[in-house]
C-alpha positions as CSV (number, residue, x, y, z in Angstrom):
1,X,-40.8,32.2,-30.1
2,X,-38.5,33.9,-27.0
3,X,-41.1,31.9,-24.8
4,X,-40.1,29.0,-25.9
5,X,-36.8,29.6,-25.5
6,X,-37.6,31.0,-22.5
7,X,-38.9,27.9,-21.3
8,X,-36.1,26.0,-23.0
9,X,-33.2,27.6,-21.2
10,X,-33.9,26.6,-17.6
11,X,-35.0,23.1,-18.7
12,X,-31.5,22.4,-20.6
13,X,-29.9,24.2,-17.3
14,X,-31.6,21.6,-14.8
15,X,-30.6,18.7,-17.2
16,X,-27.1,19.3,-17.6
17,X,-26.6,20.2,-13.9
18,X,-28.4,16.5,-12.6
19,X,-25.0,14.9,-14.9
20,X,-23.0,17.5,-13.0
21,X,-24.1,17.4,-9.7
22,X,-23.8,13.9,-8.7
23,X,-20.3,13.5,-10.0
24,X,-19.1,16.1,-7.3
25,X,-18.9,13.9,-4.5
26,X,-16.9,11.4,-6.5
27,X,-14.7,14.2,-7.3
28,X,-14.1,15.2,-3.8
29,X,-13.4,11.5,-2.1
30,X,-10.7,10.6,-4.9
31,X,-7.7,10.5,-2.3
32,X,-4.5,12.1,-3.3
33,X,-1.6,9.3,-3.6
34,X,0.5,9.2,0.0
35,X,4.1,10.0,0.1
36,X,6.8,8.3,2.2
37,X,6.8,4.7,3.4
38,X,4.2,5.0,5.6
39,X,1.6,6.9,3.7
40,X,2.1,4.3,0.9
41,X,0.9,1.8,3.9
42,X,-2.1,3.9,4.3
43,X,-1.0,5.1,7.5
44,X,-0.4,9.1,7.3
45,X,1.9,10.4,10.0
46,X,3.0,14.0,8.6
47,X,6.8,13.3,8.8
48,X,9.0,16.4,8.8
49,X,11.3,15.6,5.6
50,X,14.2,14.8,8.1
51,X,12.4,12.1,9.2
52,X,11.8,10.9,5.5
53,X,15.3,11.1,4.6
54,X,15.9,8.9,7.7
55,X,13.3,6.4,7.0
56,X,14.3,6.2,2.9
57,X,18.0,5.4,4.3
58,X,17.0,3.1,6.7
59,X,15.1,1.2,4.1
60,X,18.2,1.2,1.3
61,X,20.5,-0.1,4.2
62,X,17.9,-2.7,5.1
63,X,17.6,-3.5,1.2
64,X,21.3,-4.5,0.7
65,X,21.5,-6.5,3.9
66,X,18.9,-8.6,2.9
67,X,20.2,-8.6,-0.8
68,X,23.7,-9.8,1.2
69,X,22.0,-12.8,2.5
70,X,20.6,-13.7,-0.5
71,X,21.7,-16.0,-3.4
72,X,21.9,-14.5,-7.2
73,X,19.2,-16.7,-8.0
74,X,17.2,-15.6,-5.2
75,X,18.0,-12.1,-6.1
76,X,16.6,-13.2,-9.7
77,X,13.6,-14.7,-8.6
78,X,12.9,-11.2,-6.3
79,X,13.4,-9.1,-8.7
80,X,11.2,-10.7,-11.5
81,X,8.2,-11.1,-8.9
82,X,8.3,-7.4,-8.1
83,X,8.2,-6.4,-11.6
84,X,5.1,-9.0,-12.3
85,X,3.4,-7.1,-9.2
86,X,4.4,-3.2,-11.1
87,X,3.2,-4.7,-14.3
88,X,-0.4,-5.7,-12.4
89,X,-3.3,-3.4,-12.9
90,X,-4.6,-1.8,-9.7
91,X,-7.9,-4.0,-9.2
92,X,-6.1,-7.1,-10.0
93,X,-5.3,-9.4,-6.8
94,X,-1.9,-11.9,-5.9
95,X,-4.6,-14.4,-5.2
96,X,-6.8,-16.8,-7.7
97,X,-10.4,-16.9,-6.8
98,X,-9.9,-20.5,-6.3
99,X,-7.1,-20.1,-3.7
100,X,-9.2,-17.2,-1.6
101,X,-12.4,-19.8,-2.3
102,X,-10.6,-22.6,-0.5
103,X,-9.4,-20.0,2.4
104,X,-5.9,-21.0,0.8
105,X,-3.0,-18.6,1.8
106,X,-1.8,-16.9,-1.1
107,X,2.0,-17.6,-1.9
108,X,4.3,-14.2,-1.8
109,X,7.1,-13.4,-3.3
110,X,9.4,-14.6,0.0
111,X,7.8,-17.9,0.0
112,X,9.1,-18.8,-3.3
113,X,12.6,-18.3,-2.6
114,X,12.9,-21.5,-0.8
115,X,15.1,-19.4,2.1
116,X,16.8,-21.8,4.6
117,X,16.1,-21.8,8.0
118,X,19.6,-19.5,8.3
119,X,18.7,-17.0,5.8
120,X,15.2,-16.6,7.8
121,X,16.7,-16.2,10.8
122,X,18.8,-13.6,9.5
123,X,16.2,-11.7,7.2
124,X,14.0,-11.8,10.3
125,X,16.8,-9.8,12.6
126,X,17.7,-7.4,10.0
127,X,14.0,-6.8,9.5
128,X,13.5,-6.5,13.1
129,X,16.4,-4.4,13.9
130,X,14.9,-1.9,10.9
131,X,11.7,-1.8,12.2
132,X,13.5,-0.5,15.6
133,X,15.8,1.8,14.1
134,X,12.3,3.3,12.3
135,X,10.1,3.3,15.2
136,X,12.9,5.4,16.7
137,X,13.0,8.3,14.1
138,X,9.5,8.6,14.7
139,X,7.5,11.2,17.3
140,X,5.8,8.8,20.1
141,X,2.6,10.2,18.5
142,X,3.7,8.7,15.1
143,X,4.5,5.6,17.0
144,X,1.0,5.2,18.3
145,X,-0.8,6.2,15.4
146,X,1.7,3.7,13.8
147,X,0.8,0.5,16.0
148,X,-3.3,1.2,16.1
149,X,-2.8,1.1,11.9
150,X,-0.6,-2.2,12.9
151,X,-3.3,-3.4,15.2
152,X,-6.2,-2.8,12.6
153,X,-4.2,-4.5,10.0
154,X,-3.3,-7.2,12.4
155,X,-7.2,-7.7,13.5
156,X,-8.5,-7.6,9.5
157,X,-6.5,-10.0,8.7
158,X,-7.5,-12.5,11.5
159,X,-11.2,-11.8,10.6
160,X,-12.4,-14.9,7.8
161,X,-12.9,-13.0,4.3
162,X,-16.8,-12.8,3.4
């Protein structure tokens, strides 16, 4: 009888630890969510937290000067779109498999507004004039790695989807 459970032990052992084993490396690649406006881009550039609190004000100023230019209905419409895309589950895309199928460029959330050509040109230059302000809080190291992620994201898009 202790043969057998001799022989038992080390059997059950190597069973349980083939589950075990190859759920390690899943484990291990999960990635920890980003922080800050850049890591949520996928771009990490280890900001100091002065540099965050910079950024975060940057971005509320740049937030109610476009909100400025905007109409109450427009305001309406932004806010309900960005609540749809929260309320989205994770694998879920903007795009219908027809619209991606027929190379068909998907319609955000800015397109719907129906801006005119003056509210364009003035989202445009406050959006420009952020991106400045924020290229200038960061380190010209954070700038670089900032403009290769731009440039990949830039040369992804340009590539037709498979």
């Amino acid at each position: 009888m202790n043969v057998k459970r001799f022989l038992f032990l080390p059997g059950a052992l190597a069973i349980a630890l083939s589950y075990a084993v190859p759920m390690l490396p899943v484990a291990a690649q999960t990635p920890t969510p980003p922080a800050g406006q850049y890591q949520k881009r996928g771009v990490n550039l280890n900001l100091t937290e002065a540099q965050k609190a910079q950024l975060k004000q940057i971005r509320e100023s740049t937030r109610s000067q476009i909100d400025a230019i905007l109409t109450p209905e427009q305001k309406a419409q932004l806010d309900a779109a960005k609540q749809q895309r929260q309320q989205r589950q994770p694998g879920e895309q903007g795009q219908s498999g027809e619209q991606r199928q027929a190379g068909q460029k998907p319609r955000g959330k800015w397109a719907a507004l129906n801006l005119t050509a003056d509210q364009k040109t003035r989202i445009q230059a406050v959006r420009q004039d952020a991106k400045q302000k924020m290229d200038a809080v960061l380190t010209a190291e954070q700038r670089q790695q900032l403009e290769q992620r731009r440039q990949q994201r830039s040369q992804k898009r340009q590539q037709p989807s498979q």
